[in-house]
GUFITOR-984952 format. One record per residue (C-alpha): residue in three letters; x, y, z. Coordinates in steps of 0.05 Angstrom, whole numbers, padded with zeros to 5 digits, always signed. Example, Ala and Ser with C-alpha at 12.3 -4.5 7.8 and 13.67 -1.06 7.14 Angstrom:
BEGIN
Ala+00246-00090+00156Ser+00273-00021+00143
end
This chain:
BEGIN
Unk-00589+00279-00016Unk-00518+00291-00038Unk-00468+00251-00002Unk-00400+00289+00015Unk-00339+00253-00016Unk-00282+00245+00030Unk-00233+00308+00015Unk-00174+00268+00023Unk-00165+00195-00006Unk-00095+00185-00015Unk-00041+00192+00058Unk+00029+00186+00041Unk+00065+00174+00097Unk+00144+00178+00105Unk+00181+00123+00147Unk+00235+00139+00185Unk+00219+00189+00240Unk+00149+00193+00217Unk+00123+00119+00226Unk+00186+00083+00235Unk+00239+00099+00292Unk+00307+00127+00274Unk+00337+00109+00348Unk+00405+00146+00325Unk+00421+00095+00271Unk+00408+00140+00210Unk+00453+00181+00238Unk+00502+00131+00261Unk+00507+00105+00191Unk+00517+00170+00170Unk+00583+00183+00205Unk+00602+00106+00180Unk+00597+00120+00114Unk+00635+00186+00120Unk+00697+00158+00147Unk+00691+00106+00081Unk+00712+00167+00039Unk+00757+00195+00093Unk+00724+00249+00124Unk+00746+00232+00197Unk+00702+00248+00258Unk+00721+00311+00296Unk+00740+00353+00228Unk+00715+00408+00202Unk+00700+00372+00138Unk+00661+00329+00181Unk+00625+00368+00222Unk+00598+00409+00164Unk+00582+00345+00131Unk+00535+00324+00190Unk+00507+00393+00197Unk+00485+00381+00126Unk+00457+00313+00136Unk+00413+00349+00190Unk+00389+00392+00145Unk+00378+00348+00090Unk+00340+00295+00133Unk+00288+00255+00087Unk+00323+00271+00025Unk+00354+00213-00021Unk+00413+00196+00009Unk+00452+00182-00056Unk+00444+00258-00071Unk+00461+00274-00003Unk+00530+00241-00017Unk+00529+00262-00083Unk+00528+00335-00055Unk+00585+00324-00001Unk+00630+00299-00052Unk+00617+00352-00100Unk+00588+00306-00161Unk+00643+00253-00145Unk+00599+00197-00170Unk+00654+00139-00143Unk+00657+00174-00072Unk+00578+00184-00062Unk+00567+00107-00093Unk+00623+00087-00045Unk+00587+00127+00010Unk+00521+00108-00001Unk+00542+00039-00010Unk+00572+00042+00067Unk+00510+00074+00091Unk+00465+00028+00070Unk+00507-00036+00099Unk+00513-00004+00168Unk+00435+00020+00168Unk+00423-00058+00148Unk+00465-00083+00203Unk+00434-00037+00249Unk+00363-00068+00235Unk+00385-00139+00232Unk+00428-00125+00297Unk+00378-00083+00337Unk+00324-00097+00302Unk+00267-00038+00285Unk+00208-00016+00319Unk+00150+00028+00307Unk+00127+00097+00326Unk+00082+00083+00382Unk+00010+00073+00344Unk+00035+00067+00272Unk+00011+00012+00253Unk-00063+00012+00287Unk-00065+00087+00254Unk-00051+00057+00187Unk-00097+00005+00196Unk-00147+00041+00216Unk-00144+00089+00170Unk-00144+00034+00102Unk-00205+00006+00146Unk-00255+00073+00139Unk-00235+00070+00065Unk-00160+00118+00054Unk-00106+00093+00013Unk-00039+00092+00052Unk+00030+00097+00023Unk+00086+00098+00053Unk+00143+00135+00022Unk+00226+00141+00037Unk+00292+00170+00025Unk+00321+00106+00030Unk+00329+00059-00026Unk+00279-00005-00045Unk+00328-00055-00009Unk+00326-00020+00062Unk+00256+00000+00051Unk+00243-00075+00043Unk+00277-00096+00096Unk+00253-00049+00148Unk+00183-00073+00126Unk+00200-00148+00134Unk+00238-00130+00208Unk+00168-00095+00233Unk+00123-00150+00197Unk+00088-00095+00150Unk+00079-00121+00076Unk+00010-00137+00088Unk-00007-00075+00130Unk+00021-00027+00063Unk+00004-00055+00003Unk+00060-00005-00032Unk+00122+00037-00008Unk+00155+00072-00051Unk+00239+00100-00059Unk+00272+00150-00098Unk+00282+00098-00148Unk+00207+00082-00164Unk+00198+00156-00172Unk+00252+00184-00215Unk+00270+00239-00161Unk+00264+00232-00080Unk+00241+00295-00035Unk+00237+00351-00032Unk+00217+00344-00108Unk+00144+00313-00101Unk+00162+00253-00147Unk+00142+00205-00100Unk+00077+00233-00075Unk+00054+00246-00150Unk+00076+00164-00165Unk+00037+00146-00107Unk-00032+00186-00140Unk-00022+00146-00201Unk-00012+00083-00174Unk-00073+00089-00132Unk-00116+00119-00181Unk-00126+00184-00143Unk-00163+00230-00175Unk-00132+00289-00162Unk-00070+00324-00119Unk-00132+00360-00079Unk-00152+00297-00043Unk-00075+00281-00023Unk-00047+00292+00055Unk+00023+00278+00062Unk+00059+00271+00135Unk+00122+00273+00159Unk+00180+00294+00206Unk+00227+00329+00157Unk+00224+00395+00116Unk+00243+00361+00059Unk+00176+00323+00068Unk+00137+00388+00080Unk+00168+00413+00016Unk+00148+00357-00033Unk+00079+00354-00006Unk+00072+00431-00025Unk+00111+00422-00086Unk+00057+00363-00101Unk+00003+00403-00084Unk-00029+00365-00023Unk-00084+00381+00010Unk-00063+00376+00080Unk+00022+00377+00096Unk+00031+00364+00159Unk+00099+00347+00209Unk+00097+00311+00259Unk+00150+00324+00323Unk+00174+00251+00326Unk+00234+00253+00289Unk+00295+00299+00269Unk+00270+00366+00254Unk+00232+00414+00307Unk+00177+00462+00309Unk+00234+00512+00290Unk+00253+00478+00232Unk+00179+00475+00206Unk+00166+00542+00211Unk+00208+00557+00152Unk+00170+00515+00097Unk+00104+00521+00075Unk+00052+00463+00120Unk-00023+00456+00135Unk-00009+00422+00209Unk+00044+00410+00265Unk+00028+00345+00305Unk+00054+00306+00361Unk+00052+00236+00329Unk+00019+00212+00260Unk-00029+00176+00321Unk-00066+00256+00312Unk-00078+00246+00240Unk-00142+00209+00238Unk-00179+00270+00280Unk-00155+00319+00229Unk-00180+00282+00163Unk-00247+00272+00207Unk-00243+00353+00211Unk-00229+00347+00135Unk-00278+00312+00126Unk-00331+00353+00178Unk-00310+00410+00132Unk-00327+00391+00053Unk-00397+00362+00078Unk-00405+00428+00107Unk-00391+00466+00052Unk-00433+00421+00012Unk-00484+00432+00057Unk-00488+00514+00048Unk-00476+00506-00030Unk-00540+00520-00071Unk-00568+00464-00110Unk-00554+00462-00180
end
């Protein structure tokens, strides 16, 4: 008797919005790191500059400044330089705290036998430390930046880094998740099986509708029941292929 394979065997999962909540700070670290440059709150400049950042949620944040200031490489270091210390602050100040479920969904889902990844637009430093503020090293054996990748979303750099390092064996048996069009984009771009938003962070229904996904879901708590249907699915098929 054949046994059906698991269709997917590599989740990539983003952080911020996705298994990680924002609470306003990416946001508020934004607008800090725009008045570094001087780009004051309440001018157009500004406002357009936010609107952007909306937009461009889950992206790299270096090339988010570095499109702001128009290639300026000094202003979107200096940026991204004040960014990052007022996103640090903000976790060693408030501190950081899960999506409701995260972490039992990611344990759960290593336990039946998936890889998990997480992946982010933020660099290795704040990756690192949001891990360490939430007590996750040992629950995600690998996160991965911009900077281990060569290129952050929407280019699939990431997700494609994450196949190799696990020793996937192909972008057919990848699901990637998260709360951002930029993160449905680079799991199409990669190929992945299954792209799917969830509704817990910045972008909307609305927002999702414009990029190519496999699934809409209320919290990456829904994911295990739709790799089970996944799953349901190839033994299925398997089941009403002829023998060879």
């Amino acid at each position: 008797m054949t046994t059906a394979p698991l269709p997917i065997q590599l989740v990539c999962l983003d952080m911020a919005g996705t298994t990680v909540h924002d609470d306003g700070a990416v946001l508020a670290a934004f607008h800090h790191a725009l008045g570094t440059i001087g780009i004051p709150t309440g001018s157009p400049e500004h406002d357009t500059a936010v609107a952007y950042a909306l937009d461009t949620m889950g992206q790299s944040k270096i090339e988010v400044f570095r499109a702001l200031t128009a290639g300026d490489e000094h202003r979107a270091r200096t940026a991204n330089h004040a960014f990052e210390a007022a996103y640090d602050r903000s976790v060693d100040t408030d501190g950081v705290r899960e999506i409701p479920g995260a972490a039992d969904t990611i344990e759960h889902l290593r336990t039946v036998g998936y890889h998990v990844v997480l992946t982010t637009g933020f660099s290795p430093a704040t990756r690192d430390r949001i891990l360490r503020a939430l007590g996750w090293h040992d629950l995600v054996p690998l996160a991965l930046s911009p900077a281990d990748a060569g290129r952050g979303r929407p280019h699939p750099d990431m997700l494609l880094t994450a196949l190799l390092r696990t020793g996937t064996e192909s972008v057919h048996h990848l699901a990637a998740v998260g709360d951002t069009t930029s993160d449905l984009l680079a799991a199409h771009r990669a190929g992945a099986r299954i792209a799917a938003a969830v509704r817990t962070g910045s972008h909307t229904d609305t927002d999702f509708a414009t990029v190519p996904h496999t699934h809409i879901l209320d919290s990456v708590t829904a994911l295990p029941a739709v790799l089970g249907a996944a799953t349901d699915a190839t033994a299925a098929a398997l089941l009403r292929s002829p023998l060879s």
